[in-house]
N, C-alpha and C positions, 0 to 999 in steps of 0.2 A: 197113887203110888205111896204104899208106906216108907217108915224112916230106912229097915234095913233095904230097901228096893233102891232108895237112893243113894243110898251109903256102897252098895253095891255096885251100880251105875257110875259114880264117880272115883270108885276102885277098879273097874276097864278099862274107862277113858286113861286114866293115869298110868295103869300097863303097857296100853297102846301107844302113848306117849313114850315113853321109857323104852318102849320096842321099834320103835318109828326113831326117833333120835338115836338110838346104837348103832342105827345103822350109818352114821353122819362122821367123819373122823374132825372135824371141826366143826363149832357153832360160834360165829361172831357177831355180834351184836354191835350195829353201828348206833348211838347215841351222841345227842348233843343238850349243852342244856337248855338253848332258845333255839327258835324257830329262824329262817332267814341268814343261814349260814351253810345252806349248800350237802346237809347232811345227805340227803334222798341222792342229788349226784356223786357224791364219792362212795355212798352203797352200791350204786349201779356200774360206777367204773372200778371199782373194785372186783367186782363179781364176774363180770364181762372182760379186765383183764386177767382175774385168774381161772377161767374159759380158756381164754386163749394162750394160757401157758397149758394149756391142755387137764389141766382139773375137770371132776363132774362137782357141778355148782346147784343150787337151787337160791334165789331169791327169794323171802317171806315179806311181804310189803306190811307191817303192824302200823302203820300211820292209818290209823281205820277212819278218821276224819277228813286227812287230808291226801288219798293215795294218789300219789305221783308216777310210778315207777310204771304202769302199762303204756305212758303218755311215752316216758324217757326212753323206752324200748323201742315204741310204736309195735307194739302188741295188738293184736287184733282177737285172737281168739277169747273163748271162754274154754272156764273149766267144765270138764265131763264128769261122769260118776259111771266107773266099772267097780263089780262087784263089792259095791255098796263104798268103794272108796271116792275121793275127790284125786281124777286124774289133773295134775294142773298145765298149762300151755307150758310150750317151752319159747324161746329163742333162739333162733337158728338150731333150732332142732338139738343144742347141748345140754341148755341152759333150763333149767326148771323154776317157773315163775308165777307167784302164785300173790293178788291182790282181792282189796274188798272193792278195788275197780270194777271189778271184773264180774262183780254181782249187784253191782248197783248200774240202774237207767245215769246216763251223763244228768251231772249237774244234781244227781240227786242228794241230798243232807243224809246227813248217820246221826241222829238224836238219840243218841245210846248212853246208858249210866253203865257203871262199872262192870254188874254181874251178866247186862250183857254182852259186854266187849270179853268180860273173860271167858264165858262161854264161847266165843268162835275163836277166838285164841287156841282153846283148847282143843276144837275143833279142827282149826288151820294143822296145829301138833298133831295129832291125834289118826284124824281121818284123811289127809291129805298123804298120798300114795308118791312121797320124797324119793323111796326104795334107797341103793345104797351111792352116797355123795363123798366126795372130800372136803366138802367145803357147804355151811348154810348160812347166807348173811341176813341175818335180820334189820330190817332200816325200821326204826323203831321212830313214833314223834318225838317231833323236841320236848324235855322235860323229864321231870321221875312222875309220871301218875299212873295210870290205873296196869295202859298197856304194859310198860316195862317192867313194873311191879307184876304181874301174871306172868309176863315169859321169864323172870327170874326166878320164882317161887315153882315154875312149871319145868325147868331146863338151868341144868348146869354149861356157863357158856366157857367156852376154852378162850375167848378173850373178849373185852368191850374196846372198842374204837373209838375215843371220842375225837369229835368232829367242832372246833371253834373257828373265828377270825383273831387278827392280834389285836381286835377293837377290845378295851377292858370291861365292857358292858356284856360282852361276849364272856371272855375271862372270868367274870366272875360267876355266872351260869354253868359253865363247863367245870368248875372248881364243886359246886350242890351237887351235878351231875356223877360226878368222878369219886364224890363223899356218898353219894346214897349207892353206888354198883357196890365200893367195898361192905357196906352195912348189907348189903343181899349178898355178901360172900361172894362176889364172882370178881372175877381177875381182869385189872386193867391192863389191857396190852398196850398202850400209849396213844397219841393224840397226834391229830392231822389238823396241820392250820391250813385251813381253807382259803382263798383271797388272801394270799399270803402278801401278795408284791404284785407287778406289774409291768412289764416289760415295753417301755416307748416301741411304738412302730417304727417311727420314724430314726431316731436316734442309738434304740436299744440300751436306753440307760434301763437300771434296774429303779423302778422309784416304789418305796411302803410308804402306800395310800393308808395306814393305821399306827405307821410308829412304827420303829426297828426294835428288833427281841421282846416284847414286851409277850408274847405268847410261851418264847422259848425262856425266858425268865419263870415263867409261873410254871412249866415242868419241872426247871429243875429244882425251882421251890418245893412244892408237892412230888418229887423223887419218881415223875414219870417220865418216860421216853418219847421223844419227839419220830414219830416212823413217820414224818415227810412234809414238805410244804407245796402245796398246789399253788400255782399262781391266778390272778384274775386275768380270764380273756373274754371280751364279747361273744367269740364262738361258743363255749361253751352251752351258754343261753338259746341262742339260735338253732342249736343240734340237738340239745336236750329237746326243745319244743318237737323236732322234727323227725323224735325216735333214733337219735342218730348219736351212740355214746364217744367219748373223744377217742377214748385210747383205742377205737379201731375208725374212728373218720376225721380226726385230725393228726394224722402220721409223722414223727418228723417235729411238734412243735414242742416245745416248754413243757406244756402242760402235760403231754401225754408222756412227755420222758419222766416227769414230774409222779404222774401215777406209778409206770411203772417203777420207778424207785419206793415207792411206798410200798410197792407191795411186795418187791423184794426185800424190803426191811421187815416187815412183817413175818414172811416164810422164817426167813432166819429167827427172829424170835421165837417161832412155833418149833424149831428146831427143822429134823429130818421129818419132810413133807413130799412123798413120793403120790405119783397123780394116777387114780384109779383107771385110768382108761388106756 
């Protein structure tokens, strides 16, 4: 293949992209700056509560190392290919879901450098049959490297999520994080402290297991908006593991009232948000 063969090639994909995302009336990209802060579950309860405020959603799982999100579903299918597209599974038949789970044998490694994680990036964009959404959350891995940098150079996102604890080791990760989305021009929609607190069983005292304010400190420092704090509950773990997201299988607790507040704080930021279906 000569140069113009390629240069050409990589002027459809980028079309296609561009044609495949207009059809999306929002793209959110959930980001955190370290690993082990729960981003992957507040992608998923996210997406899955705005599901069931009756949005059309798709999930993009870009943790291509570490994909979680077929497990936190309990997803079983694979993706198909009609007319030369990539159909991807849904969830409860609303929810469009699409992982690099779901093409790799269990257990198997992604020993992959940049150009080919950006290739299927663009691929996931590109060839994967989204059709028309309200809503596209991207759960991207922790950090700014290869991935994030391709879906921002690839896609204009209408907000980034960041996702911390009010641990400062946290904090300061989510601080690089929240400085390299501005340097790629996209728009922080504000930060969800994850493990925020933790509510005694017993007693129901409120106790922060990381220190009080100290996450809501560093928003208002850096001039971003706090859209919510989830608290820590052992269920959450146990349901995740079992396919089973909170905000439709722990009804009723902290936590789920917790999300949905968050994602009512969000709509409203995005303004007037009427749901395709």
């Amino acid at each position: 293949m000569d140069l113009n063969e390629r240069l050409n090639k990589v002027k459809e994909r980028e079309k296609r992209i561009t044609e495949n995302m207009s059809k999306i009336k929002y793209k959110i990209a959930v980001l955190s700056g370290k690993g082990g802060v729960g981003k992957t579950t507040i992608s998923v309860n996210l997406a899955v509560g705005l599901m069931e405020e009756g949005f059309l959603v798709g999930l993009l799982d870009l943790d291509l190392h570490g994909p979680n999100i077929v497990r936190m579903l309990g997803i079983k299918e694979n993706p198909t290919i009609e007319n030369s597209l990539i159909k991807p599974p849904t969830y409860l038949k609303n929810m469009k879901v699409m992982s690099m789970a779901m093409l790799l044998e269990e257990s198997q490694p992604l020993a992959w450098r940049g150009p080919m994680k950006h290739s299927v990036i663009q691929q996931f964009l590109a060839d994967t049959d989204w059709g028309e959404l309200d809503f596209l959350i991207f759960d991207l891995p922790p950090g700014t490297g290869d991935e994030a940098l391709s879906l921002f150079q690839l896609v204009k996102m209408d907000g980034i999520v960041l996702v911390t604890t009010p641990q400062k080791v946290a904090i300061d990760d989510v601080s690089r994080a929240m400085n390299f989305a501005i340097e790629m021009n996209q728009k922080v929609l504000g930060l969800i402290i994850n493990m925020s607190y933790l509510i005694c069983p017993q007693c129901k005292t409120k106790i922060d297991l990381f220190g009080e304010n100290a996450a809501k400190d560093f928003a208002e420092l850096v001039g971003i908006d706090v859209l919510g704090e989830i608290p820590m509950d052992p269920a959450i773990a146990k349901l995740a593991d079992a396919g089973k997201p909170v905000v439709s299988f722990l009804r009723g607790s902290e936590v789920e009232k917790s999300f949905r507040a968050v994602i009512g704080t969000m709509l409203e930021k995005l303004g007037k948000v009427s749901t395709g279906g």
